[in-house]
N, CA, C and O atoms as a Tripos MOL2 file, in Angstrom:
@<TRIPOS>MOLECULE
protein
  280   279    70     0     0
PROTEIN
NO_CHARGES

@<TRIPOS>ATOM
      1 N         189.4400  150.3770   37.7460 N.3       1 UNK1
      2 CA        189.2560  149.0520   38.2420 C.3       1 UNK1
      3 C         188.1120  148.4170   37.4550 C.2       1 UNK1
      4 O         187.0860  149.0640   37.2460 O.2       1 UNK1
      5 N         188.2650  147.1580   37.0120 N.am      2 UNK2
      6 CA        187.7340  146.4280   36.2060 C.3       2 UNK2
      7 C         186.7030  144.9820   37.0190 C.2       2 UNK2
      8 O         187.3440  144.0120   37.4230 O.2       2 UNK2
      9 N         185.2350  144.9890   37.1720 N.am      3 UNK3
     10 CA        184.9270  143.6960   37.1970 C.3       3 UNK3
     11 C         184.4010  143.0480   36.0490 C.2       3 UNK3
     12 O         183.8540  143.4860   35.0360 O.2       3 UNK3
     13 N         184.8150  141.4090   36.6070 N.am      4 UNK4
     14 CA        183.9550  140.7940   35.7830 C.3       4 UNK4
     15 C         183.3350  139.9220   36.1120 C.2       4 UNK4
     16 O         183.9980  139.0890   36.7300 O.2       4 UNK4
     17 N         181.9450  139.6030   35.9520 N.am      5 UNK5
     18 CA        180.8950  138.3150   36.8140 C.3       5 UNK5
     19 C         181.1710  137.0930   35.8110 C.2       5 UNK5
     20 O         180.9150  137.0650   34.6070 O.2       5 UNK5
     21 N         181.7470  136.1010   36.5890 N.am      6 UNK6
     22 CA        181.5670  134.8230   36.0270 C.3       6 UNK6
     23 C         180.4330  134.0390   35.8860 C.2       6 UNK6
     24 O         180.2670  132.9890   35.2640 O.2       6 UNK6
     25 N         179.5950  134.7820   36.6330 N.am      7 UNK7
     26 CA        178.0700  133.6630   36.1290 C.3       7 UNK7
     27 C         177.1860  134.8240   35.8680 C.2       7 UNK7
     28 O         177.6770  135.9530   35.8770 O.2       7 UNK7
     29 N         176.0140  134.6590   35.6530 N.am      8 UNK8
     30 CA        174.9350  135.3020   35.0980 C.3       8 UNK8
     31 C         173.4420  135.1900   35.8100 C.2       8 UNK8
     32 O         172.7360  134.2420   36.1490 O.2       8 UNK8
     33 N         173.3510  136.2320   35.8500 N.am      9 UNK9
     34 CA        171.7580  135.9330   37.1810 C.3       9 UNK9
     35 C         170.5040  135.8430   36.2060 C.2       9 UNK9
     36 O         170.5270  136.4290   35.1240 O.2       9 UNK9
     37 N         169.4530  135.1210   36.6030 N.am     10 UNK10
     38 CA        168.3020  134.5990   35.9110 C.3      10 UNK10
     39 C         167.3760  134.4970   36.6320 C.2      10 UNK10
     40 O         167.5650  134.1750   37.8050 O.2      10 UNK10
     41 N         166.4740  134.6710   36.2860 N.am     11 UNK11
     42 CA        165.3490  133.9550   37.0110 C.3      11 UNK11
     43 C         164.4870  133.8670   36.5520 C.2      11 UNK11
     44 O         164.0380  134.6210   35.6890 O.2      11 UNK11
     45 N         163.8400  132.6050   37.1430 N.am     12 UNK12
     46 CA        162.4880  131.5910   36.4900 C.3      12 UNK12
     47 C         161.6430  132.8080   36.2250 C.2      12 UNK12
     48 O         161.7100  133.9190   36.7510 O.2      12 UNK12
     49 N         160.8230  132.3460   35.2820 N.am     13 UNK13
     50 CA        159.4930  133.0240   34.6690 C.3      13 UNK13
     51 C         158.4330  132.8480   36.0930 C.2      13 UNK13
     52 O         158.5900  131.9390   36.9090 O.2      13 UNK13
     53 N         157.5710  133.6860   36.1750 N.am     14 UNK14
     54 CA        156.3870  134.1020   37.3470 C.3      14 UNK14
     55 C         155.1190  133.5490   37.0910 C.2      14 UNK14
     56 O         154.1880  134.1580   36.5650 O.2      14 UNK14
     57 N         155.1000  132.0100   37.5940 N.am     15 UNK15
     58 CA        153.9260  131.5440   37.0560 C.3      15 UNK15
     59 C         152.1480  132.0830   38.1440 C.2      15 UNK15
     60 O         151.6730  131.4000   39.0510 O.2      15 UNK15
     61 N         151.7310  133.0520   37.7710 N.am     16 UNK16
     62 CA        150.6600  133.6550   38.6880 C.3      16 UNK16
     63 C         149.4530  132.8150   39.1770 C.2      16 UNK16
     64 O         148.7390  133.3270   40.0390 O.2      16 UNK16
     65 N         149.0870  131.3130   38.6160 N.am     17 UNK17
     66 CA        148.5440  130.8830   39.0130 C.3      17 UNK17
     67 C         149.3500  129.5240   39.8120 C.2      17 UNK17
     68 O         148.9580  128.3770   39.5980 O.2      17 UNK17
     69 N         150.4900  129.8080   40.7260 N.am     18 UNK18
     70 CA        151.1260  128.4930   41.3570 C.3      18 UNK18
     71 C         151.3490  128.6410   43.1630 C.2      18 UNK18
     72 O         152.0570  128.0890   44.0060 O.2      18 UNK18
     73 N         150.3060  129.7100   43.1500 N.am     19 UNK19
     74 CA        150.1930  129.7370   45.0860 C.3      19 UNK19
     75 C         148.6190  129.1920   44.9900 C.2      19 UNK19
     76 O         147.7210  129.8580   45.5060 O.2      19 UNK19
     77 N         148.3740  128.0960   44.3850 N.am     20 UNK20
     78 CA        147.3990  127.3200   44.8420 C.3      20 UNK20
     79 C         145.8630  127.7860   43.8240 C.2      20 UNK20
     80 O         144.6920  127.4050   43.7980 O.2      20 UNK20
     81 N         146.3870  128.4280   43.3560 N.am     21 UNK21
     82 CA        145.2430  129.0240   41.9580 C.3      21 UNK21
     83 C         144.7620  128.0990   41.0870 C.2      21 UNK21
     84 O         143.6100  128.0760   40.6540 O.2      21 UNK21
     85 N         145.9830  127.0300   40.7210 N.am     22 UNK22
     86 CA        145.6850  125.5510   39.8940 C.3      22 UNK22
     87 C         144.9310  124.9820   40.5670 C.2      22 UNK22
     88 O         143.9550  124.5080   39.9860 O.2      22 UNK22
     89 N         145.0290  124.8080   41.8510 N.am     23 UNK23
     90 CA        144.2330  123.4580   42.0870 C.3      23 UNK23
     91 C         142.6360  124.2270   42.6670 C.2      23 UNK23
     92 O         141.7020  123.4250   42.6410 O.2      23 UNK23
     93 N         142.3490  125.3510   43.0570 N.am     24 UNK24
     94 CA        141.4790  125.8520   43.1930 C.3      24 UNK24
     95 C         140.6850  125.9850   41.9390 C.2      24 UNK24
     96 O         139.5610  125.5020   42.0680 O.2      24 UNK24
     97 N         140.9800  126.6060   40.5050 N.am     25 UNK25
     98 CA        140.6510  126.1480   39.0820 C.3      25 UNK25
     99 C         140.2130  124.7700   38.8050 C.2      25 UNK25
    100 O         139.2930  124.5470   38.0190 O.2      25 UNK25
    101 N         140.9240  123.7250   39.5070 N.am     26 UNK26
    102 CA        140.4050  122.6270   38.7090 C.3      26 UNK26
    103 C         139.7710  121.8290   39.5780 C.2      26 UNK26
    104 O         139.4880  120.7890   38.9830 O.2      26 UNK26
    105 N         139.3170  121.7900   40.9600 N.am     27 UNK27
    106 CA        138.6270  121.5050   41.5600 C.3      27 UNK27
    107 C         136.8670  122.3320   41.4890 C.2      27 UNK27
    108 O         135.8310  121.7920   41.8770 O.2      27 UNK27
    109 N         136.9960  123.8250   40.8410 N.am     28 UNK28
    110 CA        135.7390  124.1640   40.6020 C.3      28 UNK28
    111 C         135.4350  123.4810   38.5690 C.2      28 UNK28
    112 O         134.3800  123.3300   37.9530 O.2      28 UNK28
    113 N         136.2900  123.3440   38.3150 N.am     29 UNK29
    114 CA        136.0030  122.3420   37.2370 C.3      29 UNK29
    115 C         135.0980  120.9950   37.2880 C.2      29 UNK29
    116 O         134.3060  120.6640   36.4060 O.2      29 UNK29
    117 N         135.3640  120.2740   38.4910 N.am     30 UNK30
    118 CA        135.2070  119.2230   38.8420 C.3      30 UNK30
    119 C         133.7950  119.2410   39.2030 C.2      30 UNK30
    120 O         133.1050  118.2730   38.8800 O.2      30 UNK30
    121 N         133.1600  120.4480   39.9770 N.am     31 UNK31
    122 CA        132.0820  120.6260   40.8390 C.3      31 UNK31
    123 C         130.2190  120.4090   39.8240 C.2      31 UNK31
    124 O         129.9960  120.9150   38.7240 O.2      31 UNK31
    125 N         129.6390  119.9190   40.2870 N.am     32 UNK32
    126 CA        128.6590  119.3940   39.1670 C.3      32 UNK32
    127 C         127.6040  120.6270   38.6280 C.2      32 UNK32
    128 O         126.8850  120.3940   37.6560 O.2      32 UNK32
    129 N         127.5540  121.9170   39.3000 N.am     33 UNK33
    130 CA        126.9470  122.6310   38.4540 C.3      33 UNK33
    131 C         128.3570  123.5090   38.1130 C.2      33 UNK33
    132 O         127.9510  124.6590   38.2790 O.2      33 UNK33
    133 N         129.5910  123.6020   37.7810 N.am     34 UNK34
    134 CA        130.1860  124.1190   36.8200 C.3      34 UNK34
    135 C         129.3360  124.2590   35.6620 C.2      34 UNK34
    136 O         128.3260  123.6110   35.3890 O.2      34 UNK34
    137 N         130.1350  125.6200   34.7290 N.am     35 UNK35
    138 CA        129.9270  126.2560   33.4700 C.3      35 UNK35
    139 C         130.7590  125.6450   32.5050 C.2      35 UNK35
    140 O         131.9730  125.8410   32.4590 O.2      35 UNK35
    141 N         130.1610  124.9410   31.7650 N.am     36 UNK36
    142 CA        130.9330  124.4980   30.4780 C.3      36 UNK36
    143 C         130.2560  124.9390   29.4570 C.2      36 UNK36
    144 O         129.1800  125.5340   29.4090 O.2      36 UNK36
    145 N         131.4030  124.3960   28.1640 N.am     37 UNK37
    146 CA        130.3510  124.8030   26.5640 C.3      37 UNK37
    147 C         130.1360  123.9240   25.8090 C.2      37 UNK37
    148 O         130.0650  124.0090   24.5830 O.2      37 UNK37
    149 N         129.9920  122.8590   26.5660 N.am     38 UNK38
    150 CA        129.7930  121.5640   25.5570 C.3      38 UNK38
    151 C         128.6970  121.7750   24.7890 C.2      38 UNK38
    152 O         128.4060  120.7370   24.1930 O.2      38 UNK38
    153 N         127.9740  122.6610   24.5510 N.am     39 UNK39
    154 CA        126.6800  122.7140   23.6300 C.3      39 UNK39
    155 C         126.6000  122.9190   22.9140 C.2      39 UNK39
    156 O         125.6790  122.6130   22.1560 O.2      39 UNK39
    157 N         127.7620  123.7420   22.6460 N.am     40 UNK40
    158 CA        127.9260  124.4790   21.4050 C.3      40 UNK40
    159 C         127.4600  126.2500   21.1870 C.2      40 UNK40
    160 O         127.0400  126.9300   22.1240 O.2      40 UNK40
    161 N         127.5860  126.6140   20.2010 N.am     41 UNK41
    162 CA        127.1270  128.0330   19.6260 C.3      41 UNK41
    163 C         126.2320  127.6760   18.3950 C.2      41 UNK41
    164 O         126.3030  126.8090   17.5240 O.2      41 UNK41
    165 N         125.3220  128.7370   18.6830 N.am     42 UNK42
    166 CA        123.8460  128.4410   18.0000 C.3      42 UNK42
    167 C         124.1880  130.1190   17.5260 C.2      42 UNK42
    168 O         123.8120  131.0730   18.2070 O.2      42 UNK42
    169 N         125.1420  130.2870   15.9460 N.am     43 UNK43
    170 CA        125.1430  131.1580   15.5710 C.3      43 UNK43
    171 C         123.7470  132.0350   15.3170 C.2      43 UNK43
    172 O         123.6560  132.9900   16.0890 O.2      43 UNK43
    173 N         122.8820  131.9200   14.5810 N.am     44 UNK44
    174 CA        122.0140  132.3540   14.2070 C.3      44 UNK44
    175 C         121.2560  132.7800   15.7740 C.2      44 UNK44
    176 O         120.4740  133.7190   15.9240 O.2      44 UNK44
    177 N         121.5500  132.1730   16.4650 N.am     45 UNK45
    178 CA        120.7360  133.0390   17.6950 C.3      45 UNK45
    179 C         121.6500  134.2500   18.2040 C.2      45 UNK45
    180 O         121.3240  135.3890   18.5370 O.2      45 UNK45
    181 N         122.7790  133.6900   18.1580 N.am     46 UNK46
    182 CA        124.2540  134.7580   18.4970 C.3      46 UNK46
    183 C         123.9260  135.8510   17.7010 C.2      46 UNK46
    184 O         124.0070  136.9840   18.1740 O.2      46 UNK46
    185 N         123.4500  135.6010   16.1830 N.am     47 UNK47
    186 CA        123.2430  136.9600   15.2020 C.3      47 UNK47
    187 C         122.4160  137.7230   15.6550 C.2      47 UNK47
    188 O         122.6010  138.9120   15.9150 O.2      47 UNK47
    189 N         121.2990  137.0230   15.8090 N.am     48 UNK48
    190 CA        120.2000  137.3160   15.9440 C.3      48 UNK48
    191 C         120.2260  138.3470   17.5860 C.2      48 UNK48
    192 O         119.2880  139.1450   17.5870 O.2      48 UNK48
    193 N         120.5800  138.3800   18.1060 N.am     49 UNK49
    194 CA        121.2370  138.2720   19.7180 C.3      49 UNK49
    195 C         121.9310  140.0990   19.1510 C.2      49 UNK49
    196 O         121.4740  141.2390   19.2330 O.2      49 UNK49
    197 N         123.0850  139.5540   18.6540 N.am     50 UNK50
    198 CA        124.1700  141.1070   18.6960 C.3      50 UNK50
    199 C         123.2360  142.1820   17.3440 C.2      50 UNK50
    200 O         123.4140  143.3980   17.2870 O.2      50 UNK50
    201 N         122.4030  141.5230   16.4980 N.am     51 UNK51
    202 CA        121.0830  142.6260   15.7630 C.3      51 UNK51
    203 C         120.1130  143.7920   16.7170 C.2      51 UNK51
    204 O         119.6960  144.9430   16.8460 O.2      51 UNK51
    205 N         120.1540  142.8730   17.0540 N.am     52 UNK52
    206 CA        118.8040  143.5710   18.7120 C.3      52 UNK52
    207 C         119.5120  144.3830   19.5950 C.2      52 UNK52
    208 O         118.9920  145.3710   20.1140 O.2      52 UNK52
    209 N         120.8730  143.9740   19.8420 N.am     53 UNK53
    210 CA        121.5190  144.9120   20.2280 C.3      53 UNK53
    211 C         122.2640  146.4330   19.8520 C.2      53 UNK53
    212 O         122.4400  147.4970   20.4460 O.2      53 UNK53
    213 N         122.6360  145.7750   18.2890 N.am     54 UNK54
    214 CA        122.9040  147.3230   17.3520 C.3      54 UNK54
    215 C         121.4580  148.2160   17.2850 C.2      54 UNK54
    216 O         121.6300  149.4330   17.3510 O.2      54 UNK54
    217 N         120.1440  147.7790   17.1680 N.am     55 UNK55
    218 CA        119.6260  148.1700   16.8980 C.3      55 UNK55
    219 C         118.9340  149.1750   17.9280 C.2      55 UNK55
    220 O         118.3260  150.2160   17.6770 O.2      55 UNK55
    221 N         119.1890  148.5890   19.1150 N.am     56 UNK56
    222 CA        118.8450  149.1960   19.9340 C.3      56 UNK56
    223 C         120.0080  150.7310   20.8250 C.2      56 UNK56
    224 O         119.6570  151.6150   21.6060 O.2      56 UNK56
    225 N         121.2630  150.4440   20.2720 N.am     57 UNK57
    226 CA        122.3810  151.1810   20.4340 C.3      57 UNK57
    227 C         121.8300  152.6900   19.4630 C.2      57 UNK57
    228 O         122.0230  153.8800   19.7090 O.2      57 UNK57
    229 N         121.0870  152.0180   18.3010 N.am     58 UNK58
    230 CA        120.9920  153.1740   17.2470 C.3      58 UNK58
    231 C         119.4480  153.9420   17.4880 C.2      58 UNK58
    232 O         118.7380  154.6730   16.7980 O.2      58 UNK58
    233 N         119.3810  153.5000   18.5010 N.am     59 UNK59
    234 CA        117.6840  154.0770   19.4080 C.3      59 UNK59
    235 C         118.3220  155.0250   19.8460 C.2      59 UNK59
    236 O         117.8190  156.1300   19.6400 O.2      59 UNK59
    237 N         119.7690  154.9690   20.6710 N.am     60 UNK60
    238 CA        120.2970  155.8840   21.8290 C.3      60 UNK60
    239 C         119.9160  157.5330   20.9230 C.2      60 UNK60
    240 O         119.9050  157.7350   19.7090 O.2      60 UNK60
    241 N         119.7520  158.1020   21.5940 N.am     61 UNK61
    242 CA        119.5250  160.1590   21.0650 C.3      61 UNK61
    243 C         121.2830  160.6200   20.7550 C.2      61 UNK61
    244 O         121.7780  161.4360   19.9780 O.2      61 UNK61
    245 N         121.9400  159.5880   21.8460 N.am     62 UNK62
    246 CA        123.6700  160.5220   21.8250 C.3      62 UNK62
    247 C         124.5220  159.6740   20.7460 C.2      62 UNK62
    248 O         125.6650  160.0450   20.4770 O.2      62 UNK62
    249 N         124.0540  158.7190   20.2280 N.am     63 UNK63
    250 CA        124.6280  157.5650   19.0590 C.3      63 UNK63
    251 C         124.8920  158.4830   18.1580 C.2      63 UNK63
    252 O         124.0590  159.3120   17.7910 O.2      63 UNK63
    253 N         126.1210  158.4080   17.7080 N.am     64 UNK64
    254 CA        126.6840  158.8180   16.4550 C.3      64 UNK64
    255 C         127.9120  158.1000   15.8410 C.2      64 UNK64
    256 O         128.7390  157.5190   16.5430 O.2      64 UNK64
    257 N         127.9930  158.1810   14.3500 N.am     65 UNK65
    258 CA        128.4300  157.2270   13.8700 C.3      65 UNK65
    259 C         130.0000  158.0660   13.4370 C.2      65 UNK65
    260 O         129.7720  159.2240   13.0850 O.2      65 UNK65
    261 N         131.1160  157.7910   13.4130 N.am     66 UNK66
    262 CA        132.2990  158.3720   13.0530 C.3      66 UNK66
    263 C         132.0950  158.9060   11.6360 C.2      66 UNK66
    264 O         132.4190  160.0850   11.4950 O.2      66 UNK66
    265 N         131.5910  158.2340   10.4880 N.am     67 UNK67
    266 CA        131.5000  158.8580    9.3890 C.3      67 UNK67
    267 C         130.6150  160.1830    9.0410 C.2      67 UNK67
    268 O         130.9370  160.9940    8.1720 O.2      67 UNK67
    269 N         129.1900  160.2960   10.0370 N.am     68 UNK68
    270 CA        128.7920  162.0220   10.4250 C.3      68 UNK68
    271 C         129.3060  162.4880   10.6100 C.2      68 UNK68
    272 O         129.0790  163.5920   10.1140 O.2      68 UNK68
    273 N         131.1420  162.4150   11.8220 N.am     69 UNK69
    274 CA        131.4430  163.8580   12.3340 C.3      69 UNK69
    275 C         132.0730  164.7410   10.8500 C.2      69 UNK69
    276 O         132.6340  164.3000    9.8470 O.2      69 UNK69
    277 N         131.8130  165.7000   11.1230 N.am     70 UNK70
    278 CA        132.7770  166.8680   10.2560 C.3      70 UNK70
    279 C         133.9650  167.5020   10.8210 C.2      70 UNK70
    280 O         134.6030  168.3190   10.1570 O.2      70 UNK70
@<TRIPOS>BOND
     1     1     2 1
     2     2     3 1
     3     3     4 2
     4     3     5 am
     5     5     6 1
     6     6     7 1
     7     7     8 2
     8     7     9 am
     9     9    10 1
    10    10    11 1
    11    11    12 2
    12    11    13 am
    13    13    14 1
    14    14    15 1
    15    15    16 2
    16    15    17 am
    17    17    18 1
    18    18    19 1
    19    19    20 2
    20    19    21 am
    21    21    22 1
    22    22    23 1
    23    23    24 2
    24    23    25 am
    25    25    26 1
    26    26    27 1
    27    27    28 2
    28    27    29 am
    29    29    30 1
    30    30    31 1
    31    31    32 2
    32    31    33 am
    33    33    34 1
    34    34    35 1
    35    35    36 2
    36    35    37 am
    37    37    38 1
    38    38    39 1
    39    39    40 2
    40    39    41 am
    41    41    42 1
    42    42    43 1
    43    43    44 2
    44    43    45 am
    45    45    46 1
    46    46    47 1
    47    47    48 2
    48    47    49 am
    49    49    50 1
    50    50    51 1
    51    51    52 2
    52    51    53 am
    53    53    54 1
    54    54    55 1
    55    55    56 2
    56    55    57 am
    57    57    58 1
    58    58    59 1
    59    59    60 2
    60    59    61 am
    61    61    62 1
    62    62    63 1
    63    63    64 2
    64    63    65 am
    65    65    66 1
    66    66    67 1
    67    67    68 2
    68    67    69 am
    69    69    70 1
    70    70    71 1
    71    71    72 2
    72    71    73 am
    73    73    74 1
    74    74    75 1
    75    75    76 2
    76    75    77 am
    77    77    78 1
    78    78    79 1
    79    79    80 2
    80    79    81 am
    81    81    82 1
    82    82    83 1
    83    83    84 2
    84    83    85 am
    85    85    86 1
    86    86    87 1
    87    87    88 2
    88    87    89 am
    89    89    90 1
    90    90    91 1
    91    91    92 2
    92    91    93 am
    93    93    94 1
    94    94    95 1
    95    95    96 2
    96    95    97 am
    97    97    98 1
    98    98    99 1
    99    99   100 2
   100    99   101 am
   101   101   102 1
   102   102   103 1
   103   103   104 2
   104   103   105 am
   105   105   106 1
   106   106   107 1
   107   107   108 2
   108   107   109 am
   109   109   110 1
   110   110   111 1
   111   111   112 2
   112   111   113 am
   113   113   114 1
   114   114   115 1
   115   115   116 2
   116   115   117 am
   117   117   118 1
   118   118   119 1
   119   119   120 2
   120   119   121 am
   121   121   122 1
   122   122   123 1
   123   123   124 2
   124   123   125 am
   125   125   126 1
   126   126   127 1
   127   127   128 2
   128   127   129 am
   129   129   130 1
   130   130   131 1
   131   131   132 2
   132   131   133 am
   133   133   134 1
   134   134   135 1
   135   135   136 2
   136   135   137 am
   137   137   138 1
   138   138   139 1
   139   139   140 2
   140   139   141 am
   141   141   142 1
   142   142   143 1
   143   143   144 2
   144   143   145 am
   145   145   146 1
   146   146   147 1
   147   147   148 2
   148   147   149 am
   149   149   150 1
   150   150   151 1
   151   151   152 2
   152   151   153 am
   153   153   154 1
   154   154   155 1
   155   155   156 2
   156   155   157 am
   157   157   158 1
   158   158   159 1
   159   159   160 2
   160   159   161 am
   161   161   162 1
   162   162   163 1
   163   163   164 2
   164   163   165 am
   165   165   166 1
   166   166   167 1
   167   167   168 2
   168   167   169 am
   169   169   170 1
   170   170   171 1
   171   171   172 2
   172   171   173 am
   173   173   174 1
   174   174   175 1
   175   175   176 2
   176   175   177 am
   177   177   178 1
   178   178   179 1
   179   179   180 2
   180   179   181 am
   181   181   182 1
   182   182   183 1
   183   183   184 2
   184   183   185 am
   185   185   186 1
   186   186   187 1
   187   187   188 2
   188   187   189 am
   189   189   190 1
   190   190   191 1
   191   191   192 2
   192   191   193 am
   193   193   194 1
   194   194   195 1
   195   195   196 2
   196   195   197 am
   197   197   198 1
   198   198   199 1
   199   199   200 2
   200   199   201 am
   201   201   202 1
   202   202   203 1
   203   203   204 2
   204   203   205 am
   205   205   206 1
   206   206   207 1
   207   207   208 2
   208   207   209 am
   209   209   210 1
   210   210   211 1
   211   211   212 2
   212   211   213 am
   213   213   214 1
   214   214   215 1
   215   215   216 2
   216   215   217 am
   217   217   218 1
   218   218   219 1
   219   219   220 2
   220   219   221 am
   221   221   222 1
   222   222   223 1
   223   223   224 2
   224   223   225 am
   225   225   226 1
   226   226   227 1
   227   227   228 2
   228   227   229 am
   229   229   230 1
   230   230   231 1
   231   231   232 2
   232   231   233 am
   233   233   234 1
   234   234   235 1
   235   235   236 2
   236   235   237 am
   237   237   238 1
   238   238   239 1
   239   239   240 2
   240   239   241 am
   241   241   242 1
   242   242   243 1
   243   243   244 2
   244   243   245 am
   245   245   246 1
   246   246   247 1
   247   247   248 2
   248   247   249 am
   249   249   250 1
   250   250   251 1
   251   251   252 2
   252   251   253 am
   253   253   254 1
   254   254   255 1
   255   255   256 2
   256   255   257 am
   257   257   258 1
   258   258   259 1
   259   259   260 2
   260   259   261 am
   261   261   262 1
   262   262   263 1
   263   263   264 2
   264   263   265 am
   265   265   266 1
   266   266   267 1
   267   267   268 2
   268   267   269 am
   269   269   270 1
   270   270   271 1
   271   271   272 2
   272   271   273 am
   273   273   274 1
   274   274   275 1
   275   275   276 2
   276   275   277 am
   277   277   278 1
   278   278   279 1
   279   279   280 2
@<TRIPOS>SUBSTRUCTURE
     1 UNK1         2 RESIDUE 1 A UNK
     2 UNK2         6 RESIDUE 1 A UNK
     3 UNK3        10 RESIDUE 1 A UNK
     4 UNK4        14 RESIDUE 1 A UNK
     5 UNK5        18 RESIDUE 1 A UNK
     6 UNK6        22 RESIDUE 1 A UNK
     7 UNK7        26 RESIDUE 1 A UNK
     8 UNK8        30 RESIDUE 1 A UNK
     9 UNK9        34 RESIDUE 1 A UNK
    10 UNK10       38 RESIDUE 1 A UNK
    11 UNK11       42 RESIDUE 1 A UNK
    12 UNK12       46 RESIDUE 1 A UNK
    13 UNK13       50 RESIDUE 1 A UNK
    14 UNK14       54 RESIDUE 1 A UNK
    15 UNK15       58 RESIDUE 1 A UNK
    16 UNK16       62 RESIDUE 1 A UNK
    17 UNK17       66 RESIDUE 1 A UNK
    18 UNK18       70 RESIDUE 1 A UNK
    19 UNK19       74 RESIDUE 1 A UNK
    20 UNK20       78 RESIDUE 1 A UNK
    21 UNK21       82 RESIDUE 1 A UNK
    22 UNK22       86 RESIDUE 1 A UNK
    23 UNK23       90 RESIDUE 1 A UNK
    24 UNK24       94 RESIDUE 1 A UNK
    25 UNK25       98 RESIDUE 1 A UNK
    26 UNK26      102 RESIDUE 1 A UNK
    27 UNK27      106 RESIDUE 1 A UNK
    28 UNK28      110 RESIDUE 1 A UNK
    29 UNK29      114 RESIDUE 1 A UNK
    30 UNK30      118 RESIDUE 1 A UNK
    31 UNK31      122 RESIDUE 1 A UNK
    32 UNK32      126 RESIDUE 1 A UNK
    33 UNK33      130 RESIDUE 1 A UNK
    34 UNK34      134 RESIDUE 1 A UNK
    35 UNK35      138 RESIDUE 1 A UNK
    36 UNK36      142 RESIDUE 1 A UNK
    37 UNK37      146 RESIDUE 1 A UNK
    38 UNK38      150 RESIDUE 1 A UNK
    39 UNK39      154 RESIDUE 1 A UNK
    40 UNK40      158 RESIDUE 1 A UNK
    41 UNK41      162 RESIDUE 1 A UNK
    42 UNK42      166 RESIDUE 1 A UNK
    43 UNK43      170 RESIDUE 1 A UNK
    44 UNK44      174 RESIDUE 1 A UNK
    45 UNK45      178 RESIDUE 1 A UNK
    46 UNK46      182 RESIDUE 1 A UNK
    47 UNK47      186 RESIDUE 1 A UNK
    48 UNK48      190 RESIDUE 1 A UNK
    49 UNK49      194 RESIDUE 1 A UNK
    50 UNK50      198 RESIDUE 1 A UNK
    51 UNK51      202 RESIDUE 1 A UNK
    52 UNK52      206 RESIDUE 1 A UNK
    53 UNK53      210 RESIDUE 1 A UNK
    54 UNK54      214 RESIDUE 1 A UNK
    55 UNK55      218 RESIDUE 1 A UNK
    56 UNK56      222 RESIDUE 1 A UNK
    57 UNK57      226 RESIDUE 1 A UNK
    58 UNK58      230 RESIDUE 1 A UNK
    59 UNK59      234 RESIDUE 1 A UNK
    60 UNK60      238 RESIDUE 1 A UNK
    61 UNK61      242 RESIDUE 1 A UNK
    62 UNK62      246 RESIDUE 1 A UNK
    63 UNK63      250 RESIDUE 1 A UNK
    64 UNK64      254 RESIDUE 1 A UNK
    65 UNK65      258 RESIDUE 1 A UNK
    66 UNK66      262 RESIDUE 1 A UNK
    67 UNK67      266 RESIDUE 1 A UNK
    68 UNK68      270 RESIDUE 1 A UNK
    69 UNK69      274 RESIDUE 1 A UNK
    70 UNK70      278 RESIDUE 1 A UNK
């Protein structure tokens, strides 16, 4: 015995922010001490910033670098 479906089942894509997640998002958008980046990036402090941090990674006693192991 043979079927055959004349139509084809589908369904919409799962949008995860549409039980009220949008408008909760853009109402804390709205709010006057929101986080924005209108300021920009101040590379040289950013460098300066992730330096201090390697440098201090290479303080650690357990730091080791992949090209030491044997």
């Amino acid at each position: 015995m043979t079927f055959h479906l004349l139509k084809s089942i589908s369904f919409r894509p799962i949008d995860p922010i549409d039980n009220g997640l949008r408008e909760e998002i853009i109402a804390e958008q709205q709010e006057p001490d929101a986080i924005t980046f209108e300021e920009g990036l101040d590379e040289g402090q950013s460098q300066a910033f992730w330096e201090n941090v390697e440098e201090d990674i290479h303080k650690d006693p357990e730091w080791f670098t992949f090209d030491n192991e044997e």
